[in-house]
C-alpha positions, 0 to 999 in steps of 0.5 A: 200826345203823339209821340211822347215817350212814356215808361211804367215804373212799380214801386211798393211803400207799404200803404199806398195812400202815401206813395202817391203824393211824393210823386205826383208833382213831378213834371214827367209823371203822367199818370199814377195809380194806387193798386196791388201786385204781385200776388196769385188771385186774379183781379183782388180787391181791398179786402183780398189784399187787407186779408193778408193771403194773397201775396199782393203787395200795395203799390203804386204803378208811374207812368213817367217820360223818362226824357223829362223825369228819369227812372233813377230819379223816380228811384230816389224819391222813392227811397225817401219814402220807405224804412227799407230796413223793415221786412214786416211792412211800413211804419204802423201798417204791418204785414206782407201787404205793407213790404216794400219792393221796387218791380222792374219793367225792363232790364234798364230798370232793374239794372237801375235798381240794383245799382241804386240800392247798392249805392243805398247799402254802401252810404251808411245811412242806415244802420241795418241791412236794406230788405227792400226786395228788386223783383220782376213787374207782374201783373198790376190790378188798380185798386177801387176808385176811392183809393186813387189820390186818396190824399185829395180826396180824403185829405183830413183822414190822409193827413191824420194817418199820415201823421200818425203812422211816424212816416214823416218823422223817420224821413225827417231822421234819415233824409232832413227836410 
């Protein structure tokens, strides 16, 4: 694929497992893995991050060809994904680990981000403040084999944590269908 032109998006949803089947589909998304960013210990491990004192957030990091599928596109999926009201975690995962932000790789995006938060802000659809943090990308360390594309792999254990976290419900609220 010579030639393609290729960026990296990061983004934080709280549990992993669940930010990656919204943005796999797309025609443009190249690749996605499920992994940790943003705290101090080198190469951290499920178990590190789980602990709660390394700073990492999960997240997951998009290779996207931005002619195809555009970062701003990327970023309203992403919103439909997350409470970005929520500073304690998501839905029923709780913790630091569990925040949400979005990490930018270029000036573009972080440009892109603000404007799309704002935007978010400004809509009315939500009734409390956007927490969602827009933060500079630093180091992305995947997480262990057996997180990526977890909901093929594991998918009853997907589906029932999925279900049972009140995700798709408050998606349901906030965005319909």
């Amino acid at each position: 694929m010579a030639g393609l032109k290729t960026e990296k998006a990061i983004f934080a949803g709280g549990c992993f497992w669940c930010m990656v089947k919204p943005f796999k589909s797309w025609d443009g998304v190249i690749d996605l893995v499920s992994g940790y960013t943003g705290g101090t210990l080198e190469n951290p491990t499920y178990e590190d991050v789980k602990r709660g004192d390394t700073g990492h957030y999960e997240a997951v990091e998009i290779e996207f060809n931005p002619d195809v599928f555009p970062y701003e596109e990327l970023l309203n999926v992403y919103w439909q994904q997350i409470d970005p009201t929520d500073d304690g975690g998501q839905f029923h995962d709780r913790g630091d680990s569990y925040r949400t932000a979005i990490f930018y790789t270029t000036d573009e995006q972080r440009e892109s981000a603000l404007r799309s938060k704002e935007a978010l802000e400004k809509s009315g659809r939500f009734d409390k403040p956007i927490v969602t943090e827009i933060l500079p990308a630093s180091r992305f360390y995947p997480a262990e084999d057996y997180h990526q594309d977890y909901y093929l792999k594991e998918r009853e254990h997907y589906e029932q944590d999925r279900a049972k976290s009140g995700r798709d419900e408050f998606i349901s609220t906030h965005w319909g269908q």
